[in-house]
N, C-alpha and C positions, 0 to 999 in steps of 0.2 A: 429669538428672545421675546417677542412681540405675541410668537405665539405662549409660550410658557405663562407669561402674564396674563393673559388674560384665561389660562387655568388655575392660576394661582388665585388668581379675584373669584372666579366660580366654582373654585372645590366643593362638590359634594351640592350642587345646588340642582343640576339639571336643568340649568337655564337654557331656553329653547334659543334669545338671541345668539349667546355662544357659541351653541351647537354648531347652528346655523353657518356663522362666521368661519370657525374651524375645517366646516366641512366646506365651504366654499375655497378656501385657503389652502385644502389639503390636496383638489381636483384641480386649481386655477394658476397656483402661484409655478416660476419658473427655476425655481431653485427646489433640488432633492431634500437639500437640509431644512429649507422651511419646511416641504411639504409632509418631510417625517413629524418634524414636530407639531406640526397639526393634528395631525389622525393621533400621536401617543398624547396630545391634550385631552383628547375626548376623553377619557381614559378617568382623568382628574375631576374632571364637571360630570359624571355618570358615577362616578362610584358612591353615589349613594343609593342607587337603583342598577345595580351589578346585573339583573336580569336584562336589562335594554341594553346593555353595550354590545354584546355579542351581534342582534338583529340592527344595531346602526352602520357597524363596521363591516357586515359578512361582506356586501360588493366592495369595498377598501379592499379586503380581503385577497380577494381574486383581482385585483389593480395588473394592470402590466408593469407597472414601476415596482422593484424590490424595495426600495425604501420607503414608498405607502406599504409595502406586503409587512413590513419590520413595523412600521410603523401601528398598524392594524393589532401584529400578535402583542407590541407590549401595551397597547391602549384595552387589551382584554385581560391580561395580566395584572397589569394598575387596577381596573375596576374589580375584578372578579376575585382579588387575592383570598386565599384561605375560604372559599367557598366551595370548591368541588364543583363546581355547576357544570352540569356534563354540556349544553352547550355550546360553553367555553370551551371546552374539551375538546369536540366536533369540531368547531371552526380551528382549531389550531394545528390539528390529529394532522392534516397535508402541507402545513409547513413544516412539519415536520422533517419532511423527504424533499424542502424546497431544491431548485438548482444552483440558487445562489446560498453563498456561503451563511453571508449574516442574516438573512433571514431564517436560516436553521439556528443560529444560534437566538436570535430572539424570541423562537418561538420556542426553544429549549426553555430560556428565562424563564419565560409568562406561563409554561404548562405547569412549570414547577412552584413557582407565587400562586394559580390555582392551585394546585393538590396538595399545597403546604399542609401537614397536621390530617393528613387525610390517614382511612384505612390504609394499614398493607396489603390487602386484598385488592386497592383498587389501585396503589403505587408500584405493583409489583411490575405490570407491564413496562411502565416509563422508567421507574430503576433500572430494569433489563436493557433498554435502549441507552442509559448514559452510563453503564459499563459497557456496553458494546461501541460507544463513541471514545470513551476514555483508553479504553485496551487497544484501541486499532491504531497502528505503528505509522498507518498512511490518512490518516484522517488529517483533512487540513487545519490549519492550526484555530482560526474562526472558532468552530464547528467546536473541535475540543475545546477551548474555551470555554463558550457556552456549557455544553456536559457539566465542565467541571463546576462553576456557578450552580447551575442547576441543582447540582449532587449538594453544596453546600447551601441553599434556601430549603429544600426538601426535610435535609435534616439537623437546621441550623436549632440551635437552645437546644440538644439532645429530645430533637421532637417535642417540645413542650410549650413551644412558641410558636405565633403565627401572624404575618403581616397586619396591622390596624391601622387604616387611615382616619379612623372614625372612634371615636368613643362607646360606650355605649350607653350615654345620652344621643346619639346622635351627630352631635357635632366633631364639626373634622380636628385629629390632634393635629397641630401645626407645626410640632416641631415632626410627626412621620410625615406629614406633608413638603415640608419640603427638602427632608432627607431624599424623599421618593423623587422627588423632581432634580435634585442636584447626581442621585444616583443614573438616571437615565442618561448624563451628561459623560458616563464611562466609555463611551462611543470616543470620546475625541482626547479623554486619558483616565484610560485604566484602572489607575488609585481609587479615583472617586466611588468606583464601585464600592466599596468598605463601606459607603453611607447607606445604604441597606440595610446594617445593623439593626439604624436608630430607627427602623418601623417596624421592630419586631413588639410585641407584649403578650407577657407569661401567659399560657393557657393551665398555668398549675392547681390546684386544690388548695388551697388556702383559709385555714377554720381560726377566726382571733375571738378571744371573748371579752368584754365588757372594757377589762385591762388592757387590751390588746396584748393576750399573751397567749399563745397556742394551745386551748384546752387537752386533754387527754381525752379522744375520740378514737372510734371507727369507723370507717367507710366501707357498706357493704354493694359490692357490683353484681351483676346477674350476668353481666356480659363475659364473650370467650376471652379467656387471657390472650387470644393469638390478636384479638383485636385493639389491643396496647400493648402489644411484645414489641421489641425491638427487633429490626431488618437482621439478619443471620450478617456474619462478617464476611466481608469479599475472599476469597479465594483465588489463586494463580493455580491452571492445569498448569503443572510441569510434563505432563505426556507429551502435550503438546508440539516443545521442545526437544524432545527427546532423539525422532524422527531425523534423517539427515535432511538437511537441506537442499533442497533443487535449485541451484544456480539459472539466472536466467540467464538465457544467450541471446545475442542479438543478434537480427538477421546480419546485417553487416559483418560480425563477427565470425558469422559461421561459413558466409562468404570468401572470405579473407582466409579462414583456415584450410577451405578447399581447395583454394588459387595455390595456395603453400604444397597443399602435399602432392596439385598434380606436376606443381614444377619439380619437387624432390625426385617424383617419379621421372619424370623427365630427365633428369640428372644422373641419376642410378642407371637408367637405360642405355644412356649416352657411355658412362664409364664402363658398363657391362661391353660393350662394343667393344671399345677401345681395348679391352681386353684380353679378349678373344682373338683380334687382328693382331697384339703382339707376342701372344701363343705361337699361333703360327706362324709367325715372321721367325721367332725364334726355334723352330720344328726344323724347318728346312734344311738350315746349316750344319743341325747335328745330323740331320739324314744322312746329308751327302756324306760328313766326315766317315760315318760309320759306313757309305759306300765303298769311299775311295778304302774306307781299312781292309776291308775284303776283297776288294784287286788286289792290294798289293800282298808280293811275294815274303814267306816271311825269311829269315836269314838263315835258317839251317836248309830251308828247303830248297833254294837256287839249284844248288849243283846238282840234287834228284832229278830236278826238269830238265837240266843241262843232258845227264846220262840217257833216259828215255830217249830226248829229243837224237840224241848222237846214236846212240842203239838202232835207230829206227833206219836211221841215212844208211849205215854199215851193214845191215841187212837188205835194203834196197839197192846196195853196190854190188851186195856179194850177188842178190839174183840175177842182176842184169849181165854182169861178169858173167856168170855158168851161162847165162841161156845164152849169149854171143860166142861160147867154147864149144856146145853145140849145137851152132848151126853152123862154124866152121868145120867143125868134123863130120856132120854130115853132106858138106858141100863136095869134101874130099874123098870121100865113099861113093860118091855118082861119079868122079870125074876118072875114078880109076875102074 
């Protein structure tokens, strides 16, 4: 608070005690929240010399502390607004791609309070980057944020407006003054942000005569129409979409699937076995049956084997019978 006030007392003055003060405050003090609002004071006491803020904050700049880095982009922001000063531009162009979150989205803020009202020629770059921040589905939420802010100072009044802390007598308006200071306070809620509005003023063409009543005139330009055209309207690829989707796997997962199928396989194997061994368990017993059916004699055919066998005896009786009739007969032929 301590530090605010005493930007609020040296708006637009450039008072060197201040500075002084600020910047000791902004390197010394133990607390992050003071020491952002240090550096985004200088911001207030400099903007009436919008050229010197950049070369006071570049070392802020490169701070190891993100909240002097935050602090830095909007104290160039606040002094530099609706100037274009490249810069301003330069110093802000690598917070850009900070690593911490809010410091990207402050330096979203402050590039966009620069290039307020600027050409499209020279917007088209940074427009490019807060649709590619706005569109990205995994962009943390900070980061988009910022963008989105951004996208609405750029081309807040339908481009026809542009941030004034100053008149142009010189002297600072008080009421954007400390709209700009209660705006910077959206850090700790949100809403407040909407007080940005009230340092906006018309940059429109406006001819009153004598009466104050809009004469009947023309305005003849030499410049390209592209150079007050309005930005072309966003567009969604739907191709994009179109494409199927690749599912990510997780290692764990794909782990887990493999454990599955060699156990399956394991199991199929195991059943396979077990299968095979009651094939053949079941082989055996019809072999035999179909053995033993081929021993056995069938019922017509008995008494055929009976005959043979009997035929055979009856022939072997009858031989041995003759051959014993003659060798008594001729025992009886010697003895006589």
């Amino acid at each position: 608070g301590g530090c605010l006030a005493v930007a609020a007392a040296h708006v637009a003055t450039g008072n060197n005690a201040a500075i002084r003060r600020l910047l000791h405050i902004a390197v010394s003090d133990v607390s992050d929240d003071v020491r952002r609002a240090a550096v985004m004071s200088l911001g207030f006491v400099l903007c009436s010399t919008p050229a010197q803020c950049p070369r006071v904050v570049s070392l802020l700049a490169e701070s190891y502390n993100p909240h002097v880095r935050y602090g830095a982009a909007m104290a160039v922001g606040i002094c530099c607004a609706g100037t274009g000063l490249k810069e301003a531009v330069a110093l802000l162009e690598p917070m850009l791609t900070d690593a911490v979150d809010f410091v990207q989205q402050g330096a979203l803020i402050a590039t966009a309070m620069v290039m307020v009202e600027q050409s499209e020629a020279n917007l088209a770059p940074f427009r490019k980057r807060l649709g590619n921040h706005i569109m990205d589905e995994r962009e943390v939420t900070m980061t988009k944020m910022g963008a989105l802010m951004a996208q609405g100072i750029v081309d807040a009044g339908g481009r026809n407006v542009t941030i004034g802390l100053r008149a142009r007598s010189g002297f600072p308006r008080m009421t954007a003054v400390v709209s700009m200071l209660v705006f910077t306070q959206y850090w700790y809620w949100s809403p407040l942000a909407y007080f940005v509005s009230l340092t906006f003023v018309p940059t429109a063409f406006i001819g009153l005569d004598a009466q104050l009543k809009m004469p009947h005139c023309s305005v003849t330009s030499h410049c390209k129409p592209s150079l007050f055209a309005y930005p072309p309207p966003a567009t969604v690829d739907d191709k994009k979409d179109k494409g199927k989707a690749v599912k990510a796997v997780l290692s764990t997962t794909a782990k887990a699937k493999a454990k599955a199928a060699r156990k399956d396989a394991a199991v199929k194997k195991d059943k396979g076995e077990a299968g095979s061994e009651g094939a053949g368990a079941d082989a055996t017993p019809a072999a035999m049956d179909e053995d033993r059916k081929e021993g056995e004699v069938a019922p017509g055919g008995g008494n055929e084997g009976m005959d043979v066998d009997g035929g055979d005896a009856a022939a072997k009786k009858e031989g041995a019978s003759g051959a014993g009739a003659e060798g008594e007969g001729g025992d009886a032929a010697a003895a006589a």
